[in-house]
C-alpha positions as CSV (number, residue, x, y, z in Angstrom):
1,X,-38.2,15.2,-31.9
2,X,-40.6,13.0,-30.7
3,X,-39.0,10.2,-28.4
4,X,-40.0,6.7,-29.8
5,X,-41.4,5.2,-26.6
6,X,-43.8,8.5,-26.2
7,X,-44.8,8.0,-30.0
8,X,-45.3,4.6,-29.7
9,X,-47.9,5.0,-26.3
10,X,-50.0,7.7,-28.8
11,X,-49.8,4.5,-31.6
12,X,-52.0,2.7,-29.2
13,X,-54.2,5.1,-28.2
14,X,-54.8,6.4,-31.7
15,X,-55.3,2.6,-32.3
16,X,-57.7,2.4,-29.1
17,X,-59.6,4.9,-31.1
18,X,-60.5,3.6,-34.1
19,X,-61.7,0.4,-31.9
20,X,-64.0,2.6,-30.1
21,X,-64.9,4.5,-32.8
22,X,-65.5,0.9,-34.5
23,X,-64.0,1.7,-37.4
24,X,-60.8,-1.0,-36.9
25,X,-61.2,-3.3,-40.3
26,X,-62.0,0.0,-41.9
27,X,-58.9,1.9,-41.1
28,X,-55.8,0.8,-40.9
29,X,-52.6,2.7,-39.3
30,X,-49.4,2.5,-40.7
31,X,-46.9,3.7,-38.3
32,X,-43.5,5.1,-39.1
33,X,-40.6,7.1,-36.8
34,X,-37.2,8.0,-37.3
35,X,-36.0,5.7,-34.4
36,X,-38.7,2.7,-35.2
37,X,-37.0,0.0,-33.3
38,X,-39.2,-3.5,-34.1
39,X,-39.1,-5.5,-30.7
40,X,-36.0,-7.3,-29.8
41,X,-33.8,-5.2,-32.1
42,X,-31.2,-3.2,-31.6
43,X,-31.3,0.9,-32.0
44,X,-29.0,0.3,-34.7
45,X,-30.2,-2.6,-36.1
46,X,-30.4,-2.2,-40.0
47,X,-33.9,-3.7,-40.0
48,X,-35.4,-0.9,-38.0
49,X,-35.0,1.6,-41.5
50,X,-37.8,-0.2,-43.0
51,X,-40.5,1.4,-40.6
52,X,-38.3,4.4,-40.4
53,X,-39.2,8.4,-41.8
54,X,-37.8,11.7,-41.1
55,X,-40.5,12.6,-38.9
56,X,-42.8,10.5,-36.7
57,X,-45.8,9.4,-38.8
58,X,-49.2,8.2,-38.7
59,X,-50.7,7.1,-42.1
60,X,-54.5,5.9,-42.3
61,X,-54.6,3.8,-44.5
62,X,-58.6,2.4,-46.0
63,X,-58.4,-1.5,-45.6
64,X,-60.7,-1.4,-49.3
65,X,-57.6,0.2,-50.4
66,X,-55.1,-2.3,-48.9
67,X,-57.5,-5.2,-50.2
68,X,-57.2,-3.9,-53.8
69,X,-53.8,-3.2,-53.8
70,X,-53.3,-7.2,-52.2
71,X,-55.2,-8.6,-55.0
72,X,-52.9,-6.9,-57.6
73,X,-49.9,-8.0,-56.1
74,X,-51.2,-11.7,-54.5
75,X,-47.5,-11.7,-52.6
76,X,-47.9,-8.8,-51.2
77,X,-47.1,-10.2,-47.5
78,X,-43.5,-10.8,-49.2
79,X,-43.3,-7.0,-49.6
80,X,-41.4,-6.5,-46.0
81,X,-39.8,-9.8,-45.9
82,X,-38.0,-8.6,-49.5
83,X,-37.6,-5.0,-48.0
84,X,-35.8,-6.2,-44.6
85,X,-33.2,-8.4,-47.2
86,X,-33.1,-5.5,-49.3
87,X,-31.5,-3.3,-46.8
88,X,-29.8,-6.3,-44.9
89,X,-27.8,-6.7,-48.1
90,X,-27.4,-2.6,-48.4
91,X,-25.5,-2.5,-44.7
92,X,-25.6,0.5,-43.4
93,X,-22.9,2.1,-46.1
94,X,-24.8,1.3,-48.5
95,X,-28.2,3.1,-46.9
96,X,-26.0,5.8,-46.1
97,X,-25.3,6.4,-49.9
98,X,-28.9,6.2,-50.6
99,X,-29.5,9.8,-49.2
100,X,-29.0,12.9,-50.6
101,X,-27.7,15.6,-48.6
């Protein structure tokens, strides 16, 4: 397993990349990780499963493609905020009994 500080060091150079590359505005990345921990959380913190996968992911993502998919959802910014109360309500029982063995 990737260790999330290592993984989040190769985020920013992959990020660096694009930038140099100047392609930033034209790719997006969408990181995910199975210990994502968003600044000033806990490890355990039930907000971190949002922007958490079984393996350590990098998704480039087409900012055409985010643009469309924005304009057919105009609240799309609301997306996380709803996900984050989503699994705040869950706890982590009720994640827990989201997964199949």
């Amino acid at each position: 397993m990737v260790d999330f500080l290592d993984y989040h060091f190769f985020l920013a150079e992959t990020e660096a990349l694009l930038r140099r590359l100047e392609l930033d505005g034209i790719y997006q990345i969408a990181s995910l990780h199975p210990q994502y921990e968003f600044a000033g959380t806990a490890p355990d913190d039930i907000d971190n499963v949002t922007n958490r996968s079984p393996f350590p992911t990098l998704h480039l993502l087409r900012e055409s493609s985010i643009d469309r998919a924005v304009a057919a959802f105009p609240d799309a910014e609301s997306i996380y905020e709803r996900n984050i109360d989503t699994v705040r309500r869950l706890g982590h029982e009720g994640w827990k009994k989201l997964w199949v063995e």
